[in-house]
PAFI-434620 format. One line per 5 residues: number of its first residue (from 0); their letters; for each residue x, y, z of N, C-alpha, C. Coordinates in steps of 0.02 Angstrom, whole numbers, m for minus. Layout:
<atoms>
NUM = a = X/Y/Z/X/Y/Z/X/Y/Z  ...
</atoms>
This chain:
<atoms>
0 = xxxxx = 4715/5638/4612/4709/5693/4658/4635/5711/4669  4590/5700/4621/4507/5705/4644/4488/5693/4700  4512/5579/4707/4476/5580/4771/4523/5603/4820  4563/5633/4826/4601/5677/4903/4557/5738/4899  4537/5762/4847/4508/5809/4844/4430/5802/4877
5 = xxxxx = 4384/5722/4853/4340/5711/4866/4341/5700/4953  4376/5661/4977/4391/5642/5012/4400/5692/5094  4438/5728/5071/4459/5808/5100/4388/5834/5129  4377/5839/5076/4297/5881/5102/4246/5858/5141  4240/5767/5100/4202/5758/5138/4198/5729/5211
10 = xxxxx = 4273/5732/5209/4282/5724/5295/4334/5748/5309  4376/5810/5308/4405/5849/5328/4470/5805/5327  4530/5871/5317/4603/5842/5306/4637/5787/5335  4597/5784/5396/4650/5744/5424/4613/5675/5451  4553/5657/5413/4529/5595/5430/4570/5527/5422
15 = xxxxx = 4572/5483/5448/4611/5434/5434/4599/5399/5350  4524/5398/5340/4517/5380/5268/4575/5416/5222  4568/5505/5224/4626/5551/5216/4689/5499/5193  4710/5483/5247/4772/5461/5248/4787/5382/5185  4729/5372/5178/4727/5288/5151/4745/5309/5073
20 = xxxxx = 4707/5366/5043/4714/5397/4973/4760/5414/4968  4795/5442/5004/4871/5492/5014/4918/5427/4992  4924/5368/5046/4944/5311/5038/4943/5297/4960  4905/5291/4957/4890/5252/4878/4917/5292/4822  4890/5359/4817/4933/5409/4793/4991/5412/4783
25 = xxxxx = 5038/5387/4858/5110/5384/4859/5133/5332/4818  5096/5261/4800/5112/5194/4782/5095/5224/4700  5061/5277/4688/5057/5277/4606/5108/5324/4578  5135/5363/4602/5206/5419/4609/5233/5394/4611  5256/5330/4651/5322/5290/4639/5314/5265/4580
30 = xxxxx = 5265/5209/4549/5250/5156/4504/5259/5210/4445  5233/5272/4450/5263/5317/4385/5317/5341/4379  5355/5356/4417/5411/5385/4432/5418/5455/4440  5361/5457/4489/5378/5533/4507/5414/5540/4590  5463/5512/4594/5501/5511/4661/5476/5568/4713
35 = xxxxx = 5477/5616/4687/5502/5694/4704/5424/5704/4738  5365/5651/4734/5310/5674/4740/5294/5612/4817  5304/5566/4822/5312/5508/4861/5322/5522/4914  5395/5539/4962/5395/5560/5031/5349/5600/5060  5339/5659/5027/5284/5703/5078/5210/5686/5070
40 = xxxxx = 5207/5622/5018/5133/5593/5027/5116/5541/5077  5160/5518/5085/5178/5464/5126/5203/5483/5207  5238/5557/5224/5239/5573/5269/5161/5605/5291  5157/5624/5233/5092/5661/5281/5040/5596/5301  5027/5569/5245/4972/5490/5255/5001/5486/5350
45 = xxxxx = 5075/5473/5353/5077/5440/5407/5085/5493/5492  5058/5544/5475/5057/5604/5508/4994/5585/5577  4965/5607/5506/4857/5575/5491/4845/5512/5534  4904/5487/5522/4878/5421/5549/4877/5416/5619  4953/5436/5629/4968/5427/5699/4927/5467/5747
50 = xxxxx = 4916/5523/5696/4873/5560/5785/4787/5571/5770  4763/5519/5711/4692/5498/5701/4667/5432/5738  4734/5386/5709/4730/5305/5756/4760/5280/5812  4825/5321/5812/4873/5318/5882/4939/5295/5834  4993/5285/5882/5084/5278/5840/5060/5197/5822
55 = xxxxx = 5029/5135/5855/5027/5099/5867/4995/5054/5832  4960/5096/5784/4905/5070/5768/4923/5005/5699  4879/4944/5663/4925/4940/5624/4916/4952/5557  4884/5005/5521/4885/5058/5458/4949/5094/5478  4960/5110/5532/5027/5157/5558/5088/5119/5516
60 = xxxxx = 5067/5032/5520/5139/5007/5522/5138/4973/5461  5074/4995/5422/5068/4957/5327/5095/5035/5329  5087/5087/5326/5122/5152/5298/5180/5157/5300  5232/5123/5372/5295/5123/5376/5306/5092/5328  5291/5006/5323/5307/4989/5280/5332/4998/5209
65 = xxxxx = 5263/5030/5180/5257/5068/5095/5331/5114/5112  5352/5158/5155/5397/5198/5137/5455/5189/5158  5469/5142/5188/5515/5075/5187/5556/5034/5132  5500/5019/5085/5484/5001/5012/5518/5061/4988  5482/5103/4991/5519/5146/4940/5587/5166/4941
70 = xxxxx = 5608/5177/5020/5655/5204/5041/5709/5156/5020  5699/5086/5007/5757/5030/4989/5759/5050/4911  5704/5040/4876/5704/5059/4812/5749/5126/4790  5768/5188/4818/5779/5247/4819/5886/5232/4831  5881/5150/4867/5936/5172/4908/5964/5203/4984
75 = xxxxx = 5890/5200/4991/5923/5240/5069/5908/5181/5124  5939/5146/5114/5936/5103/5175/5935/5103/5237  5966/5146/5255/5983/5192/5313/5905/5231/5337  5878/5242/5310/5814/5283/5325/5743/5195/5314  5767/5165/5283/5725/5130/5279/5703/5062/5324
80 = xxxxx = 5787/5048/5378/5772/4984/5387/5741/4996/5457  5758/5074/5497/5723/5106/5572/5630/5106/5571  5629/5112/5498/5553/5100/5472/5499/5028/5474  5553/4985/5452/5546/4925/5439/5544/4892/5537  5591/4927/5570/5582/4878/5633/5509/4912/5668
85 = xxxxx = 5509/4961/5666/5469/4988/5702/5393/4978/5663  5400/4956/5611/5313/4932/5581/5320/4861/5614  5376/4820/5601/5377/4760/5625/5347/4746/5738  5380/4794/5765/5341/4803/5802/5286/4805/5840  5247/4860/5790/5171/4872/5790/5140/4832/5772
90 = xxxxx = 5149/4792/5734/5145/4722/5701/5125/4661/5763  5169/4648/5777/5171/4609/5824/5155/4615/5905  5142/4679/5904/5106/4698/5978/5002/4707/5969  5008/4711/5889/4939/4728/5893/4929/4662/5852  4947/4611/5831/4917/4541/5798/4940/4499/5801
95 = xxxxx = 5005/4492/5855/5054/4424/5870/5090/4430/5830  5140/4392/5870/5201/4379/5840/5225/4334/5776  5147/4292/5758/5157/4242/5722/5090/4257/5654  5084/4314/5648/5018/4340/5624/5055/4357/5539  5012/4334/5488/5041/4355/5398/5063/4404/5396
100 = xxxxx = 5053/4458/5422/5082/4518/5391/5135/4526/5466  5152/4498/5485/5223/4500/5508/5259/4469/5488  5238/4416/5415/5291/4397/5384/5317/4442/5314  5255/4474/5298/5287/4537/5253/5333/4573/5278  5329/4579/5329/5393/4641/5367/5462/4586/5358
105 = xxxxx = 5453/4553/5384/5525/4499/5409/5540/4493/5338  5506/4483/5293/5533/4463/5199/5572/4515/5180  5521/4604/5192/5546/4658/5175/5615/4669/5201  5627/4653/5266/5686/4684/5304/5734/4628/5283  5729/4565/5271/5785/4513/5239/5808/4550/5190
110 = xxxxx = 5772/4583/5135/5808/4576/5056/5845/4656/5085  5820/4697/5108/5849/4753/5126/5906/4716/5159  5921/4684/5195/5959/4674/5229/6043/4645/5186  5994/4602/5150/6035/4550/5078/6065/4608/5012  6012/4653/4997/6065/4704/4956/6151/4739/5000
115 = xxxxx = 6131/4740/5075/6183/4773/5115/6225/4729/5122  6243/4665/5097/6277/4616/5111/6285/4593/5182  6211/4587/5238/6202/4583/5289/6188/4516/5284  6195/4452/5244/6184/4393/5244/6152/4363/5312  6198/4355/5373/6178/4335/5407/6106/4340/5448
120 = xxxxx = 6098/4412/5451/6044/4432/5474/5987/4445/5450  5999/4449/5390/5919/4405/5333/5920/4341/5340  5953/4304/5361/5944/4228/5342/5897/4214/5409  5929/4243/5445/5897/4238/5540/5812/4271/5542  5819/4325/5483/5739/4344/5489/5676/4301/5420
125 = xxxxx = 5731/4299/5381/5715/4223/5331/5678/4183/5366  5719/4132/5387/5706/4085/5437/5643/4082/5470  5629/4137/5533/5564/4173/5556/5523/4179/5515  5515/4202/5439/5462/4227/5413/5451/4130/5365  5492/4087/5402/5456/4020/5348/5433/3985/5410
130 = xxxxx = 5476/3993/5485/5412/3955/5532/5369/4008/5558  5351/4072/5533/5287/4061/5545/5238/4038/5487  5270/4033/5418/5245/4029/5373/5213/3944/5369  5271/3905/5414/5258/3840/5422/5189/3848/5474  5178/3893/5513/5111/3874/5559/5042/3871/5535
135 = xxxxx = 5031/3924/5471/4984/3956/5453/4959/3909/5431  4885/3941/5428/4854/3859/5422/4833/3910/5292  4837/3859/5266/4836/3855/5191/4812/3942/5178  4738/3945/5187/4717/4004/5168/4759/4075/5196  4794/4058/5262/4845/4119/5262/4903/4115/5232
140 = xxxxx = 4932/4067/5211/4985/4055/5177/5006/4075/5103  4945/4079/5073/4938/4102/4980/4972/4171/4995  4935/4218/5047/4947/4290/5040/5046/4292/5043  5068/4275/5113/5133/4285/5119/5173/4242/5105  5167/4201/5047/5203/4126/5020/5237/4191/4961
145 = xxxxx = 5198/4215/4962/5207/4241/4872/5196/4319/4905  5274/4337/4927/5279/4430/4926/5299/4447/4880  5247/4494/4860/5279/4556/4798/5185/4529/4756  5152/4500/4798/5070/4467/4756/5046/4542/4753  5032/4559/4801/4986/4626/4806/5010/4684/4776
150 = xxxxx = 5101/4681/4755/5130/4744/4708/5132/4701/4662  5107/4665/4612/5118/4643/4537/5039/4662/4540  4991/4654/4576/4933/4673/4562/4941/4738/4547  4955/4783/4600/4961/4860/4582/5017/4887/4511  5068/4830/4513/5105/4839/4437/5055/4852/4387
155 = xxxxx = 5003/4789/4392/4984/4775/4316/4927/4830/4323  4885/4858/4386/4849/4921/4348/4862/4970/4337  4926/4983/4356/4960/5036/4364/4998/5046/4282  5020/5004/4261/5082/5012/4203/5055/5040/4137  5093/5070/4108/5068/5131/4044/5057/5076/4003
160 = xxxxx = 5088/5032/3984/5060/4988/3940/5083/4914/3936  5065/4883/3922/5082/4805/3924/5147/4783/3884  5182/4745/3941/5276/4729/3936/5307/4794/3953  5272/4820/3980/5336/4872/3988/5352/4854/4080  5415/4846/4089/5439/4823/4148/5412/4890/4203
165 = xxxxx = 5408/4843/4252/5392/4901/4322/5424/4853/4349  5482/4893/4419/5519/4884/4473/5485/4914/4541  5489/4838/4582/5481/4851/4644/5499/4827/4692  5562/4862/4723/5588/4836/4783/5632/4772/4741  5682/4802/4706/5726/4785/4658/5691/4723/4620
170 = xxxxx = 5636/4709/4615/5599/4651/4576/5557/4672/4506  5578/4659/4475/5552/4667/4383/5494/4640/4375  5452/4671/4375/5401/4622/4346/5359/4645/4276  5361/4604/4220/5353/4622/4172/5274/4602/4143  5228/4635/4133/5169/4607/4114/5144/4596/4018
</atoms>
């Protein structure tokens, strides 16, 4: 809470930086388990955003994402997958249709899809997220070959102590 605090001041509440700490904030409330603290960090992050960068922007649609994430983690599927299309979206209007981090979305919205016993329609966004995965040329490929890279990173600085399991987005990862 310092740097929101640092942050705050030195460029007033509602700077978009603002919003990036808030973000991150929200990703360490979950990883601890403070649920109860997560949505309204994450709503507000994405408040900030929208009327600092525009609805469109695509930090707009890594924030949907994160609370997307959470929102599957939580169970609420229902709140999470209107999240998931609409980052996917922004996604693809602001970096193509065939761009890495539109294959994080298409991965995210499969397994959401696969806990709902929606088989078919993860397999169909499956599919999508391996040809574009087939286009990328090597160095974009490491990042979205391997989803859940950038949350085992945040697992392992995040976790109270070593072996103790952290869950994300029903995935165990034990350090």
């Amino acid at each position: 809470m310092r740097a929101l605090a640092i942050r705050e001041k030195a460029l007033g509440p509602d700077h978009p930086r603002v919003a990036r700490v808030l973000s991150n904030l929200a990703d360490v409330a979950r990883a601890e388990g403070r649920t109860a603290e997560v949505e309204p960090l994450f709503r507000r992050a994405l408040a900030i955003q929208e009327e600092g960068l525009g609805p469109e922007h695509p930090r707009v649609a890594g924030t949907l994402t994160r609370m997307a994430i959470f929102y599957a983690a939580q169970g609420r599927a229902a709140d999470a997958e209107p999240l998931l299309k609409r980052a996917l979206a922004i996604r693809e209007k602001a970096q193509g249709p065939d761009h890495p981090d539109v294959v994080e979305i298409l991965e995210n919205h499969a397994k959401l899809l696969r806990k709902a016993s929606r088989d078919p329609e993860a397999a169909m966004l499956e599919a999508r997220a391996r040809t574009i995965q087939d286009k990328l040329p090597p160095s974009s490929r490491l990042r979205s070959s391997r989803p859940g890279t950038d949350r085992r990173c945040l697992a392992r600085c995040l976790a109270p102590k070593i072996g103790e399991p952290i869950d994300f987005l029903g995935v165990g990862f034990k350090l």
